[in-house]
C-alpha positions, 0 to 999 in steps of 0.5 A, a space after each residue: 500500500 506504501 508505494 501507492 499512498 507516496 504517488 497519491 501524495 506526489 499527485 496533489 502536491 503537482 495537481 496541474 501536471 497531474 492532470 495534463 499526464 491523465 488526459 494525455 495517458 487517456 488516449 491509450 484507452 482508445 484504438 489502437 492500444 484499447 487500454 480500456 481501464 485507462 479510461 477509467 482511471 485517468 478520469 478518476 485521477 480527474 476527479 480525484 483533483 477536482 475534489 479539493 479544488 476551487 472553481 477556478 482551479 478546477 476549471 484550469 484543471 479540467 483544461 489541462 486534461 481536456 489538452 492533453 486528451 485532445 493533444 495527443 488524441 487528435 494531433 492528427 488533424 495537422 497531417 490534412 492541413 499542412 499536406 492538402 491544405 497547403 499551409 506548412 507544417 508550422 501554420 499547421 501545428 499552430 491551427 491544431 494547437 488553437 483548435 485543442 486549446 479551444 476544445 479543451 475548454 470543454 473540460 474546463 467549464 466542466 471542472 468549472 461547474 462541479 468545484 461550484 455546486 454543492 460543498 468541497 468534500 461529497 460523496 453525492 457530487 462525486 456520485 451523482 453531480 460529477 458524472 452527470 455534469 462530464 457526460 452533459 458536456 461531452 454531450 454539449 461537445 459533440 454538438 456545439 458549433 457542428 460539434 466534434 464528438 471524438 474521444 467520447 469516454 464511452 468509445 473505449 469501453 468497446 470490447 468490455 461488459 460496459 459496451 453493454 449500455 449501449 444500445 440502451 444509452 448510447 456512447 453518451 450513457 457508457 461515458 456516464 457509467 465510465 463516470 460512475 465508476 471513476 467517481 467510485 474509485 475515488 470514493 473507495 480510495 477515500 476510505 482507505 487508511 491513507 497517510 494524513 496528509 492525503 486523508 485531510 485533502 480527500 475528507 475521507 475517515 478510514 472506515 472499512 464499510 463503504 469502500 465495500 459497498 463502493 466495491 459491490 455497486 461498481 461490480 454491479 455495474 460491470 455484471 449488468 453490462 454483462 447482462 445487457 451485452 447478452 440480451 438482443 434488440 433486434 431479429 433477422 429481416 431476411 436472407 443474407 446477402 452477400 457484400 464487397 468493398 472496394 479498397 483501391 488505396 489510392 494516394 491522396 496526394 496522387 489521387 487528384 492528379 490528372 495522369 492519375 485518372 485512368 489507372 484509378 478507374 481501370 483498378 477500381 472497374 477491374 476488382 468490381 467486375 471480379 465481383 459481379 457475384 456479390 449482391 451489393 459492391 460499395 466503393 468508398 467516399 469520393 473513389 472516383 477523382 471526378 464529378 458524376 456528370 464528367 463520368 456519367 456517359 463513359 463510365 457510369 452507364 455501362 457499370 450500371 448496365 453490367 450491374 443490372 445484368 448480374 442482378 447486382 447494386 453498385 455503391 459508389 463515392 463521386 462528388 455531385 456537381 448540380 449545375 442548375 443551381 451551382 451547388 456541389 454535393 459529396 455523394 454516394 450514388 447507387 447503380 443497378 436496380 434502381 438509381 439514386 443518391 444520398 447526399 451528405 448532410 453533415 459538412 465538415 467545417 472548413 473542409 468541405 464548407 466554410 462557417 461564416 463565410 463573410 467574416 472569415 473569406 478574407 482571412 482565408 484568401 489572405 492565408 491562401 488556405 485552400 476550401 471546398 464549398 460543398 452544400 449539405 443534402 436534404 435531411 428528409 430524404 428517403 433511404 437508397 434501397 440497395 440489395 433489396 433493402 432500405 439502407 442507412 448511409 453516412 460519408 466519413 465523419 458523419 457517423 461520429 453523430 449518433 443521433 444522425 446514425 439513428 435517423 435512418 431506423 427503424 426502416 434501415 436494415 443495414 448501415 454503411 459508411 464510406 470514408 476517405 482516412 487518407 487525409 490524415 495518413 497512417 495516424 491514430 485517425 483510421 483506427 479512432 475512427 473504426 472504432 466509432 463505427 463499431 459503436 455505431 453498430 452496436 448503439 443500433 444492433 444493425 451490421 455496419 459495412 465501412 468502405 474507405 480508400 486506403 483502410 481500414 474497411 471493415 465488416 462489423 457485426 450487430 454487437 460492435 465486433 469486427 467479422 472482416 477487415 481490410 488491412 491498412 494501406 493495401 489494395 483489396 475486396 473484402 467480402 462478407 456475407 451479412 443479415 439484414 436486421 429489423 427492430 429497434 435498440 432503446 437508444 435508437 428510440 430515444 436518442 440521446 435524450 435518454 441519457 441527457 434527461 439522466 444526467 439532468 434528473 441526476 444533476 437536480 437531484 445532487 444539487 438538493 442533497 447538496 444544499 441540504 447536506 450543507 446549509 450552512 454553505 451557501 453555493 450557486 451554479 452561476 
């Protein structure tokens, strides 16, 4: 016990260093590494700070946190802007580094407000207030200002009995219980016979009784995640169907090269018509380097002809140029049994459109920083019915969303993404961003089928797990067979309304014991 009592000694003597080491160790909780219990515990270590901290310390805290997630976490980002946005590697670290220290303000105001409701030293506020105000602001994050929901807590729990809460919460609601049991591992280390000096700062007395009851309710925790990873949300909604993926793993700097053009075409052409046998062939987002008009006589028609002769629906990335009203679209157009399109809803912004366009155009041109100008699809647009089934589609980052994901239920039998990841080169991003759509899977319990240019394409199951997988950076057809699906998860139902109504009862409710606990103290929110 001695050595671990001297490193939380260590810990509140150097709390701000503390707190960038837990954020930045963090990132090894999600893919590649899948260090689950990071997750876990570096919030704990969070928490553990915020404890004794005022409200402004704890607003500095939770920022160097958030920082050091994010820093580490999404370091990535400056891989596109200084390649494909042609500003340099030096303007590219500075516009990373101003978008993670923005972000981190995220975790700032979270530490913000839990340091201001209810007194220093509660069981209730690490319990019940802490948990619900970070899963309120990871929440806030994923939506605010288009939002960037990556690195939600909950992606790290895949492949543990915590999944389990997410078909019903979603990846809001694993934060929430990842939350819970970091606030409970304080708790339990509170009522350890710790050195004075740790005692005094935590408020803890040495009692044996509740860090029991601590132990038993976070291994509840663990069992019914457990049980719900067990129980099944939807059925089978017809015979399986038979699907490829195209992974051409084109360069992106090649990619757009005019000289470039036609041996993409003949590789992509050339591993589709090896394939004619599959009921469904997708290629990934963009995966033709030219608009659909351009193609559509020399190249589209006779594909869509040969995919109707082999009773076959083809899929393909091409971006959209509507030439009556001049707006662009990034697309996924279907070919064979019945043409149609869906168009992305969800821009990124400053890649694909560029937010307040009449106060930032000018910096931009002056920058000499170079933007596409995409408009977003209509929202209300019935599903592509490919292979016989309606089907929930999202291009690249879309699927991060959610509640987007979930739009498309309960007449969706299956989802699919395609992704373009060769943006941010042989980063953390393609295995990050697997790893949300294994979450999406599992949030519907519909098989997700994830096409991308250079990887990592994917087969994921109704419950998160990878059935096939392409490897990284190499030409390739992943084939697989998989089942349509009907029926509907809870959190299809609800959204992330579910957990957000949770988290604001739960916040209420702190907010009165608190008070109550405390009436000598006079506290606020504001």
């Amino acid at each position: 016990m001695r050595p671990i009592q001297n490193k939380i000694s260590a810990l509140l003597k150097t709390p701000h260093t503390a707190a960038f080491a837990a954020g930045a160790l963090a990132v090894l909780a999600f893919a590649p590494f899948a260090l689950s219990p990071i997750a876990i515990l570096s919030l704990a270590t969070l928490f553990w700070l915020w404890s004794s901290a005022s409200p402004k310390q704890a607003f500095q805290l939770g920022w160097l946190f958030g920082v050091g997630l994010l820093g580490f976490g999404v370091s990535w980002l400056h891989i596109s802007i200084d390649k494909f946005g042609g500003v340099g590697f030096a303007l590219a670290v500075i516009i990373t580094l101003l978008f993670v220290l923005a972000l981190g303000l995220f975790f700032g105001l979270a530490g913000w407000f839990c340091a201001k409701i209810g007194p220093t030293h509660s069981t209730v506020r690490l319990l019940v207030i802490y948990p619900a105000i970070w899963v309120l602001v990871e929440w806030v994050r994923g939506w605010f200002l288009g939002g960037f929901p990556w690195l939600s807590l909950g992606y790290a729990q895949l492949d543990t009995s915590l999944q389990g809460f997410a078909p019903v919460l979603g990846v809001f609601g694993v934060s929430w219980v990842v939350a819970l049991l970091a606030g409970s591992l304080v708790l339990v280390l509170k009522g350890l016979p710790l050195p004075l000096i740790v005692r005094s700062e935590l408020d803890a007395s040495p009692g044996v009784l509740r860090p029991v009851l601590l132990i038993v309710l976070m291994s509840s925790i663990w069992l019914l995640g457990g049980l719900l990873e067990s129980h099944s949300w939807t059925e089978e909604a017809g015979k399986p169907l038979k699907v490829s993926m195209i992974q051409a793993n084109i360069p992106q700097e090649l990619k757009w090269k005019p000289e470039q053009f036609e041996p993409t075409i003949d590789l992509y052409v050339g591993l589709t018509k090896a394939n004619w046998e599959s009921d469904l062939i997708i290629w990934p987002e963009t995966a033709i380097p030219a608009f659909f008009h351009q193609v559509e006589q020399e190249l589209l028609n006779p594909l869509e002809a040969e995919a109707k002769a082999n009773n076959t629906d083809l899929l393909i990335g091409i971006a959209v140029h509507n030439r009556d009203d001049k707006r662009y679209f990034n697309a996924m157009v279907s070919l064979g049994q019945q043409r149609d399109a869906y168009y992305k809803r969800h821009l990124v912004p400053f890649g694909e459109f560029l937010p307040l366009k009449w106060l930032l155009d000018p910096l931009i041109t002056f920058l000499k920083i170079p933007m596409s100008d995409f408009s977003a699809g209509e929202k209300d647009k019935s599903l592509l019915h490919v292979a016989g089934y309606p089907a929930g589609i999202s291009i690249c980052y879309e699927d991060a969303f959610g509640e987007e994901v979930i739009q498309s239920l309960p007449d969706a039998a299956f989802l699919i993404n395609a992704s373009n990841d060769a943006w941010f080169g042989d980063s953390l991003a393609p295995h990050q961003h697997l790893e949300i759509a294994r979450m999406r899977a599992l949030e519907t319990e519909r098989y997700l089928l994830r096409a991308t240019n250079t990887g990592v394409s994917a087969v994921i199951g109704p419950h998160g797990e990878i059935q096939g997988l392409s490897p990284a950076f190499k030409t390739d057809v992943l084939t697989r067979d998989i089942t349509p699906l009907r029926g509907m998860t809870p959190y299809a139902r609800v959204g992330n309304w579910g957990i957000v109504s949770i988290a604001l009862l739960l916040l209420g409710i702190g907010i009165v014991l608190t008070r109550r606990g405390n009436t000598n103290t006079k506290t606020s929110i504001i």
